[in-house]
N, C-alpha and C positions, 0 to 999 in steps of 0.2 A: 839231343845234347847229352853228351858223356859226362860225368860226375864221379868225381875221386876226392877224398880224404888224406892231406898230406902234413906228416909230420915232420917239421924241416931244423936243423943244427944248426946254429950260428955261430961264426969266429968275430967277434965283434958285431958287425953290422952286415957281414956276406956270409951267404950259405956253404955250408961245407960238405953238407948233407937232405938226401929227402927220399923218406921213404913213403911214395906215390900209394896207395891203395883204392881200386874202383869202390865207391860208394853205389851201395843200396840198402833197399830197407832190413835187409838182413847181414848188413855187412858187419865184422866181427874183425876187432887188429888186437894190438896187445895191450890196448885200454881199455874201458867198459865204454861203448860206444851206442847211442839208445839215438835213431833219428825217427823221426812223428813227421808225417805231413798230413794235412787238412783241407780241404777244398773251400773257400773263403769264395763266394760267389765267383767271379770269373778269376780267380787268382785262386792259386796256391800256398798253402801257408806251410811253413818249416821250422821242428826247433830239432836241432841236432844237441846233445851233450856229449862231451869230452872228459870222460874224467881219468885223471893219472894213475899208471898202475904201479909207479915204480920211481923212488927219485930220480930228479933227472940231475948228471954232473954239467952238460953245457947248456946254455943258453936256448931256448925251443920255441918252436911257433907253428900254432898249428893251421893250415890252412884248408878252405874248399877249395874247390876248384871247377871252373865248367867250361868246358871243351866245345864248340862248335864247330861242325865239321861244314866242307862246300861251300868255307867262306871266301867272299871278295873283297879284298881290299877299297872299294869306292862305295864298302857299305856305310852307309851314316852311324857314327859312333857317338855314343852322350853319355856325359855326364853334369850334370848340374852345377851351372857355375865353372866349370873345370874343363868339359870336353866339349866341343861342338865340329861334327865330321872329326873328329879325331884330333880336332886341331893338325889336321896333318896342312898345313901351307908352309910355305917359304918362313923360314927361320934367318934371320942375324944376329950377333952377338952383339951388342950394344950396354952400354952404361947408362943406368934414370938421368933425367929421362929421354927413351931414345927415339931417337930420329934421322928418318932417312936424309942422305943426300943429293942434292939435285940431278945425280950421274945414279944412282939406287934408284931414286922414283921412275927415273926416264927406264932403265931396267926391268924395274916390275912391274911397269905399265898401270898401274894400277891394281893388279894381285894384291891377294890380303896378305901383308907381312907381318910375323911375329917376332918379340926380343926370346931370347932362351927361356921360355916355359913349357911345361910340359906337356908333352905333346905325342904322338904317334910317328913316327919316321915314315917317311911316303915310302910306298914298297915293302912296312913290314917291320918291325923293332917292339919293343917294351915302352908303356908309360906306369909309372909309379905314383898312386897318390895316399894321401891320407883321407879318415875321415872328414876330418876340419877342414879340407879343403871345396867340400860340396855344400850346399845348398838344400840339399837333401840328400840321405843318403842313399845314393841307389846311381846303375848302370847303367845301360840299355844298347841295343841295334837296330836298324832301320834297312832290312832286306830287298833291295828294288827287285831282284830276283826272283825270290819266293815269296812275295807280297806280303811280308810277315816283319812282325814287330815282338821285340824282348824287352821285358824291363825287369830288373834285379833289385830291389829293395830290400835292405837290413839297417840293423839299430847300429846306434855311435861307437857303442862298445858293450862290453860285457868283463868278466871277473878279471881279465890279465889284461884291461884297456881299452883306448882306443880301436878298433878295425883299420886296416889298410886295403885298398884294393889295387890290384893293376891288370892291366889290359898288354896280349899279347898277340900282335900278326903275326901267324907265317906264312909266307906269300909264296914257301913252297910245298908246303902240307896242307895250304886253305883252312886254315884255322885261325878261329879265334880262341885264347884263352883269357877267362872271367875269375881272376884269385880274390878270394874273400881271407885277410889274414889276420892272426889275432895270438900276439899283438901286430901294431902296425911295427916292419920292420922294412924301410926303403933300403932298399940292399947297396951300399957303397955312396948312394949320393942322395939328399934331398933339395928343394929348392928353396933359396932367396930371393928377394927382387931382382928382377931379371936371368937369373944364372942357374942352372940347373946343376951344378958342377960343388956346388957346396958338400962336404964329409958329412955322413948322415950320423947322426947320435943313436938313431932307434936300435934296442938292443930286444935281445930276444928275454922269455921269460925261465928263470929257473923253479920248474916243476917239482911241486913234492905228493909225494901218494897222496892219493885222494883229493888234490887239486879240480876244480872242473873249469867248465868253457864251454858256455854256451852260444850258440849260435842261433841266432831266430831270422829267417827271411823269407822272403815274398818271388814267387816267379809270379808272372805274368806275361803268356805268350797269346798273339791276337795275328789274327787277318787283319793287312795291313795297306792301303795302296798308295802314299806319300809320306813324305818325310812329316809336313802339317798336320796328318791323320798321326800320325805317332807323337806328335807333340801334343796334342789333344789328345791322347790317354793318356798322356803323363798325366797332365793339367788335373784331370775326371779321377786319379787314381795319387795323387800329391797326398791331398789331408785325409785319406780315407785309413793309409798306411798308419797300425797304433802307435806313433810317436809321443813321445811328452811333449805338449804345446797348452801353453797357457796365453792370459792378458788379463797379466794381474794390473789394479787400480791403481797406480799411484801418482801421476801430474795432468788434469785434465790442460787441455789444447789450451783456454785462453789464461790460465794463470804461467804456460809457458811462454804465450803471446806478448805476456805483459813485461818477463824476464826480458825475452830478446829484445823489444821494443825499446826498451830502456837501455839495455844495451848497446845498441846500433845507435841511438843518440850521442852515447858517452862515447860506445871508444872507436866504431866505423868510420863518424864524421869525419873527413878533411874539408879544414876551415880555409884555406887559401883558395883551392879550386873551386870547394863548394859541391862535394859529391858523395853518396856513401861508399865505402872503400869497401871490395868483396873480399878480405882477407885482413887479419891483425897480424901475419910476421911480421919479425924483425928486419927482416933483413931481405933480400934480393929483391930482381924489379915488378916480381908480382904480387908486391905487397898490400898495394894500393887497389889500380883496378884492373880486374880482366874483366874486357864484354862477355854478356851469356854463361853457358857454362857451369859457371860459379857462382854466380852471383848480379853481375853487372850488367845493370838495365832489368834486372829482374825481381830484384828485392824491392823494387819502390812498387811493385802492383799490389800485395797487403801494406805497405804504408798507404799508399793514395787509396784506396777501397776503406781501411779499418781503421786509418790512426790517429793520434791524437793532432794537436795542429801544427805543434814542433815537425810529426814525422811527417805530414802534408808538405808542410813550406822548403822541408829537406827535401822531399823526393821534385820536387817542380825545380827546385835546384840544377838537384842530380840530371833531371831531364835537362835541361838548358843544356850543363856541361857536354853531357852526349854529345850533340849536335853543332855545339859549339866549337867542341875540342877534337871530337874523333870521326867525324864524316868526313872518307875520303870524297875527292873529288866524283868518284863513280859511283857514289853511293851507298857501299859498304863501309864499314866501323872498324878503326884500328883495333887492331886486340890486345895493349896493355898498354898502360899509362903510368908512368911514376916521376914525382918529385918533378911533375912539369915537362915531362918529354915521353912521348909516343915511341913505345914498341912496338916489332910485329911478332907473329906466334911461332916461328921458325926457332927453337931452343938450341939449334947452334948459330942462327946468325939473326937474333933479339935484336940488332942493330937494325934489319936491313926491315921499316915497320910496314912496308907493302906485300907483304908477307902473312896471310890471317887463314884463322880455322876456318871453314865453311859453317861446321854447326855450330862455333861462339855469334856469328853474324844471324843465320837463322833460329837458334832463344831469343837472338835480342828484338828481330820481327816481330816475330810471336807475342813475346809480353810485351812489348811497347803498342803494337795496334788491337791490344787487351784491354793498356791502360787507357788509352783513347775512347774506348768503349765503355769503360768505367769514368770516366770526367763526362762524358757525356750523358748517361744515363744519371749520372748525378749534377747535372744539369752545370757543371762547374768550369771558369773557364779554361778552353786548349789554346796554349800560343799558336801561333800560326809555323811558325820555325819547325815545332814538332808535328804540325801536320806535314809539310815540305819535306821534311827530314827524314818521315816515313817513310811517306810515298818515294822519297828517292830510293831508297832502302828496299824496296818492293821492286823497282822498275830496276834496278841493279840485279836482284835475285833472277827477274825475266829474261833479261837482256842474255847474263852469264848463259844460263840454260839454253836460249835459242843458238848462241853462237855455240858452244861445246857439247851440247850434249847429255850433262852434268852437270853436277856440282860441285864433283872429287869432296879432297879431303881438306885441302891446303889451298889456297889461291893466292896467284899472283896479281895483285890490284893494278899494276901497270900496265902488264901482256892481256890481263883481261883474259887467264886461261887456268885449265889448274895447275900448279904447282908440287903439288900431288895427287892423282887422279884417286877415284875409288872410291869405296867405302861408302857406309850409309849415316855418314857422319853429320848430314841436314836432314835426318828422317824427321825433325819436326817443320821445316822450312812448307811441306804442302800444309799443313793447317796454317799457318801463317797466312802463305798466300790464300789460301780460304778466306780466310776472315777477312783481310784486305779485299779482299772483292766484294764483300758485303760493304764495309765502312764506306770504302769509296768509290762504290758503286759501279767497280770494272770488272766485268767476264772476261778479262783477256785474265786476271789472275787466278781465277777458279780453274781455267779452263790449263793453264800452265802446272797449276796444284795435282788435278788428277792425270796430267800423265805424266810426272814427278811419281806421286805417290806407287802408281801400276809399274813404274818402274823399279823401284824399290822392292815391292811387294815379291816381281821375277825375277829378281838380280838376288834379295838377301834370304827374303822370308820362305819363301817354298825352298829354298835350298837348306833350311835347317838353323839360320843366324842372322844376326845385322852386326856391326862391328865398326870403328873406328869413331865412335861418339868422345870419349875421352881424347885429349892431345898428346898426350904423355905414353901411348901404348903401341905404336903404330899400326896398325889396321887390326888388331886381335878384336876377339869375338867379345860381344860386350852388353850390358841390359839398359846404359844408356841411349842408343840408337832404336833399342826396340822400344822402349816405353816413348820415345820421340817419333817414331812411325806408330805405336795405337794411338797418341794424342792427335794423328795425322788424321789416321783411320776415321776415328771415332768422328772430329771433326768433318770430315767429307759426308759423311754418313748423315749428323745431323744438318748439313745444308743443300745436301741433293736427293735425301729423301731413297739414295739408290743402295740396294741391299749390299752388292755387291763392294760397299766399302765395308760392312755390316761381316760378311764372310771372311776380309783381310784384317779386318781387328779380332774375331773370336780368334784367327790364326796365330795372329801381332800375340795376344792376351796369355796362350800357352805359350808361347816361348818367353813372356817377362815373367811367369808364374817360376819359372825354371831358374831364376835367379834368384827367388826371394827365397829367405829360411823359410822352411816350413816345419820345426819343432826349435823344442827348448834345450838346446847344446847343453850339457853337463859339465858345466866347470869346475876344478879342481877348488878342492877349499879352503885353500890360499889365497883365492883371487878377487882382486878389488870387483870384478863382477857379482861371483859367487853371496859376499857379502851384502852385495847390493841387492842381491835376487832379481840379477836382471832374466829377462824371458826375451830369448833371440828371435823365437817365431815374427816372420814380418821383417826383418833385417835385409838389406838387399844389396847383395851383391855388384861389384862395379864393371869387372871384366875377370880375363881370364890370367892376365900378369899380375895385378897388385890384389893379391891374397887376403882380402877380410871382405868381410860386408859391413854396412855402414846403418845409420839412423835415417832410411828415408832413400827416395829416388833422388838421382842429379839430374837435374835439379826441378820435380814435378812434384806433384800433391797425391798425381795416382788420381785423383777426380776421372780420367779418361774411363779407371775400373767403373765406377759407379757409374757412370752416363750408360758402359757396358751392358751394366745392371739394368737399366731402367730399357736396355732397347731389348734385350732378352728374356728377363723376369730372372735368368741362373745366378740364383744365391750366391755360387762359387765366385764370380767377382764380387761383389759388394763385401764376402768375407774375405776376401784377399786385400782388399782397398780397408778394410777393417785392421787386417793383420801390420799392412805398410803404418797406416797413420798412429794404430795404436803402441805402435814400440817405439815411438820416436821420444817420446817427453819421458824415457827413462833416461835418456843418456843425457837431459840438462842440466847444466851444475846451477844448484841452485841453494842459495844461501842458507839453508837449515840441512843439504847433503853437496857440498860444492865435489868434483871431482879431482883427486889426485894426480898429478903426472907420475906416473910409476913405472917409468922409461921414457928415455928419446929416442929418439928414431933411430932404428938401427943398434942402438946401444948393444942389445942381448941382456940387460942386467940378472944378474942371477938371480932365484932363488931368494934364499937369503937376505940377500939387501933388498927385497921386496918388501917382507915381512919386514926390514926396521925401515923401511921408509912406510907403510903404512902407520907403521906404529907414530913413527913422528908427526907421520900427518896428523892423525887423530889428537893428539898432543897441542901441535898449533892449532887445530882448529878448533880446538878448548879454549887456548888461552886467547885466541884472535874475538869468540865469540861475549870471552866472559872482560876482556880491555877493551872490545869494539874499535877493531887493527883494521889494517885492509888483511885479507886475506895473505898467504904468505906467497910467494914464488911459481914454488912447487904446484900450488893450486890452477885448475884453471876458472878464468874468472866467471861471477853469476854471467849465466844465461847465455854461454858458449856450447858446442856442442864438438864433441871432438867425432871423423869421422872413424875409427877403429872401434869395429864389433870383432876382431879378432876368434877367430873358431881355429882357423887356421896357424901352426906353427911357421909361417915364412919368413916374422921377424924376431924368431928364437923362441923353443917351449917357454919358456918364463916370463914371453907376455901376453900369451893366450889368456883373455880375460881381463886384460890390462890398458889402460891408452897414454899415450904423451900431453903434450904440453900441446895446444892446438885450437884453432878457432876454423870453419870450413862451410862450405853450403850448404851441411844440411840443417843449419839455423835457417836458410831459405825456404828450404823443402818443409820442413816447420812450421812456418808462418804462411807459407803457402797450404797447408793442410788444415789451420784452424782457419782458412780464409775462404778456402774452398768444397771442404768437405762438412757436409751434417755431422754435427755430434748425435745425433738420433733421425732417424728416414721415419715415415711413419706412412702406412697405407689406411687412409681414410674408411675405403670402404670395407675393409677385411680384419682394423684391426691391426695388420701386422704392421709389428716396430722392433727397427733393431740399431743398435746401439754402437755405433763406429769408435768414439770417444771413451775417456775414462770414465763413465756413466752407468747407471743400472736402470734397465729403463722396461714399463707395458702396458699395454694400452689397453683397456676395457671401453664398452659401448655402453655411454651412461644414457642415452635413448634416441629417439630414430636420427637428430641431428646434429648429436654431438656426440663426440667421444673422450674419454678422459685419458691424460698421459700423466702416466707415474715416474718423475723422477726422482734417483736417488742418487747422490754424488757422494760416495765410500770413500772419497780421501780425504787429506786436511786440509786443501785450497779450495776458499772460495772459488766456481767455475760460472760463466758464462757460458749455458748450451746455447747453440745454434741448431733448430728443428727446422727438416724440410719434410712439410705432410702435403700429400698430393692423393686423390681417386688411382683407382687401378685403369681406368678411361684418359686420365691424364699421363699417367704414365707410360701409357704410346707414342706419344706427341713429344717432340725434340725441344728441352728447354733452349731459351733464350742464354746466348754467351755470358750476361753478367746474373747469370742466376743466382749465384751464392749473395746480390746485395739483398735477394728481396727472404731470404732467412727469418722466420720469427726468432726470437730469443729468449732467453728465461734463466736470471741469476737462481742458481741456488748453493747456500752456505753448506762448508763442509761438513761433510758428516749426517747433514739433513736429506727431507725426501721435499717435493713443492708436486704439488698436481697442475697438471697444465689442462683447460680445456680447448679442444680443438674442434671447430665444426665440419661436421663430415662430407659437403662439399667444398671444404678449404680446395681453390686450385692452387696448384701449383706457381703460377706466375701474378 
């Protein structure tokens, strides 16, 4: 790999100039230029300085560069969140949210299509990203060639900003080019929702002597022999990278249980149908309900498992409605509901309701013959309706699959065929069908689950991606499909005992690792984040078009990581399932810090009127707390979660750190993490205990049959742990589906420590 140091001139936002120099360790330009490398067990470490020798009169940016030569363009390209194969597929221009049409689908057969994001041109072209646009920061390639793997790691920014990097084929010089720039300066265009075509702002830096710019980064080049083997050293090589990443204490899991729960009473309920509604806009027809997804049919498995009696007698409700209202005649569930009339999920023809997502129908499988499993094991009664309703719901899933083949993306309920083919947009539909074969006692749907699953596995995951989980994206590369196939995975594995599903979830597990942050983004300190000291590590990305990451998976708990955990012993999920659940209860508005809207969507607001609408805020929220008002407008109300972790500039620098006005599923994903995940794991025979939740937690051996657990809850809500302590002998053995009812517990007040004793053949179940 060749290495040059490039000093580059800006006329606004395009280069006008660059004077290219080969870099080495005695390379010499007309700055003082001092580069160090370090051998860091298998990786190399880098700090290059930059410092100015001379004012500069225009605009400057200085960048790396790395050249690889003998390249082919069908090499696999990544970037975190951002790139997968290059994103090099079929591209349309489309308006949010977009969607093919029926003469488009029958066209690309099923091919993954993407709206205008950025991507790599097939045959060779420029992609431009930011930092804020990854996940991590860092690049890589996937050589089938020369059986070799590259991965490129550096920090956010340094003294002149942010970092930019972009990626260059020439498919007639067989090269790749890797620029590392600084500042980030997208030359002529950045991107917005959907459009790559927007004027870029990024400007270059005006240099004064003795200026410097630091550059610190990581190669790592490896023998490599699949694209999966390279994703598993990212995985092995993610938190190892010295990034800023914290989990700091601040709302443990059940006092934000307690917000939502009370929230979903007051403002979810519709009282005419009788359902919880998975959204509070105002306005359009998905106000109400979408199945799966978002929410619908999924939010009632923590009411029925945890809640009080209100949210029991709602969700048996909400069940009736289902079944009542949205079961087509074949089995499958309309996908949206409002004001009393059935939509379907076609977002240009909402009218026509025989028209539905594939994977809104396989979440609602999934969690409905969960919640089955959970009325049962709590010995409580199941109408008969929702056993019928299931099971029809299952034999619809089989039926689809043995006549096509599939289960695309889009189905048509009347043709009974897909509507849009493709994509791994049911990748949680085989655990589904898993569990259904337990409950009701039929091999014909296990038996359908795994070669679902193995399909998936050779169609998305060994290729490098899964993709079209989300509706609103059309088939782009995505971390809702993958964490929907390790739920699959992980699933198959604990009910056939056979490793080989064991193999396709460690694989599943590095590529959903690649979505989640894995350090603490530096926000500017202007921003309603900044202020709040939120810590992004653990934030998880959605796809490759809608530019932020969010509070939590859509719509999972991440439980899958930790099952991961207990089948392998590797630390590194349990902390990644640590990282997902523990950054979620920052982003609660919650009545002693409710959160601002400080933009709408799209808006761009400046600057400036940032700062005086924070100020105002803090203003009403003086005088709302000290009149005892409702909250004012602007706010968003207790115990919403808005889905914007913004890192990424797509919806204007100025609200990087920022979020609207907004209610979304990851209040599910929420309540599904204090439902499902231990606030503290505790291994019996060893001792070790580690702390998922907002908790401070250790276990000593107070004599041969008991052990003592120390906790200490650092914030100022009273918390509710939930402890799962099991032997390292039990930890072999595949829990039971409703594992999380049988949870010991233990209140401790804020601010205090409580000892828990636990006996050291506690099992598990």
């Amino acid at each position: 790999m060749n290495r040059f140091f490039s000093i580059v001139r800006y006329r606004q936002s395009k280069k006008i100039s660059e004077n290219r120099i080969p870099l080495t360790p005695n390379t010499q330009t007309e700055a003082l230029l001092r580069w160090t490398q370090r051998p860091d067990g298998d990786r190399t470490a880098h700090e290059l300085v930059f410092r100015a020798a001379q004012n500069e009169k225009q605009p400057t940016g200085l960048q790396l560069v790395f050249e690889e030569q003998d390249w082919q363009t069908d090499n696999y390209i990544f970037a975190p969140a951002a790139l997968y194969r290059g994103n090099r597929f079929d591209s349309l221009a489309k308006p949010y949210p977009p969607m093919l049409t029926k003469e488009e689908a029958e066209t690309y057969a099923g091919a993954p299509v993407l709206s205008d994001v950025p991507r790599l041109p097939k045959g060779g072209g420029t992609v431009q990203l930011a930092v804020g646009d990854l996940a991590t920061p860092c690049v890589g390639y996937f050589s089938k060639k020369k059986q070799q793997g590259f991965l490129l790691f550096f920090e956010q920014k340094n003294e002149l900003g942010n970092f930019g990097i972009s990626l260059t084929e020439d498919s007639k010089r067989h090269t790749l080019t890797i620029t590392l720039a600084s500042p980030c300066v997208r030359e002529e265009h950045t991107y917005g929702m959907c459009s790559t075509a927007l004027p870029s702002t990024d400007r270059g830096a005006l240099l004064k002597r003795g200026d410097t710019a630091t550059f610190r980064f990581w190669e790592i080049r490896f023998p490599c022999g699949s694209i999966t083997d390279f994703l598993n050293r990212f995985f092995a090589c993610r938190a190892e990278i010295p990034l800023p990443r914290t989990h700091p204490h601040t709302v443990p899991w059940s006092y934000g249980w307690q917000l939502m729960e009370e929230k979903y009473n007051q403002r979810n309920w519709v009282a005419p149908e009788g359902f919880y509604k998975s959204s509070e806009a105002e306005s359009s027809i998905y106000r109400q309900w979408q199945t799966g997804w978002v929410g619908g049919a999924m939010n009632t498995l923590p009411a029925l498992a945890l809640g009080n009696r209100e949210s029991v007698e709602k969700s048996r409700k909400t069940l009736d409605f289902i079944f009542w209202e949205l079961q087509h005649p074949s089995g499958f569930l309309y996908g949206v509901f409002c004001d009393g009339v059935v939509y379907g999920d076609d977002f240009l023809h909402p009218e026509n309701k025989n028209i539905v997502m594939s994977r809104k129908n396989a979440d609602a499988l999934y969690f409905l013959v969960r919640q089955l499993m959970v009325l049962k094991e709590k010995n409580e009664p199941i109408d008969p309706l929702w056993l019928s309703g299931v099971r029809k719901l299952a034999d619809a899933f089989i039926a689809f699959w043995q006549k096509n083949g599939e289960l695309g993306q889009f189905l048509d309920l009347e043709k009974q065929c897909p509507y849009i083919a493709g994509s791994a947009s049911a990748g949680i539909a085989p655990a589904a069908l898993a569990l259904c074969s337990v409950f009701f006692d039929n091999p014909n749907d296990l038996t359908a689950a795994k070669a679902l699953a193995w399909r998936y596995y050779t169609d998305y995951i060994q290729k490098g991606y899964s993709n079209g989980g989300p509706g609103e994206i059309l088939s782009a590369p995505d971390s809702e499909s993958a964490f929907a196939l390790l739920e699959s995975y992980v699933v198959l594995h604990t009910h056939t005992g056979d490793d080989k599903w064991l193999r396709c979830a460690v694989d599943t597990a590095s590529l959903c690792a690649s979505w989640c942050v894995s350090y603490d983004y530096q926000y500017d300190k202007n921003t309603q984040f900044y202020r709040r000291g939120i810590a992004t590590t653990g934030a998880v990305w959605a796809n490759v078009q809608n530019k932020h990451a969010a509070p939590g998976i859509c719509t999972l708990s991440g439980a899958s990581l930790f099952q991961l955990y207990r089948a392998t012993g590797d630390v590194r999920y349990l902390a990644l399932c640590r990282d997902i659940g523990h950054a979620i209860p920052q982003f609660i508005s919650r009545p002693d810090q409710p959160y601002y809207a400080s933009y709408i969507w799209h808006d761009g607001s400046a600057g400036w009127e940032k700062r005086r609408m924070a100020l105002a805020a803090k203003l009403s929220l003086l005088l709302t707390k000290t009149l005892r008002l409702p909250l004012p407008e602007r706010f968003n109300p207790i115990g919403r979660i808005n889905e914007r972790v913004n890192l990424s500039d797509w919806e204007g620098k100025s609200n990087v750190g920022e979020v609207p006005l907004g209610s979304c599923w990851c209040e599910v994903s929420a309540m599904l993490t204090y439902l499902e995940l231990p606030a503290v794991y505790v291994q019996t025979d060893t001792a070790f205990c580690f702390a998922l939740d907002h908790v401070a937690c250790r276990a000593e051996q107070t004599d041969a049959h008991t052990l003592t657990l120390h906790l200490h809850n650092p914030t100022k809500y009273d918390a509710q742990y939930r402890i799962f302590a099991e032997s390292g002998e039990a930890q072999k053995m595949p829990l039971p589906d409703t594992f999380f009812l049988r949870y010991q517990t233990a209140f401790v007040k804020a601010g205090t420590e409580k000892t828990i004793p636990i006996e050291r053949g506690t099992p598990h179940v």
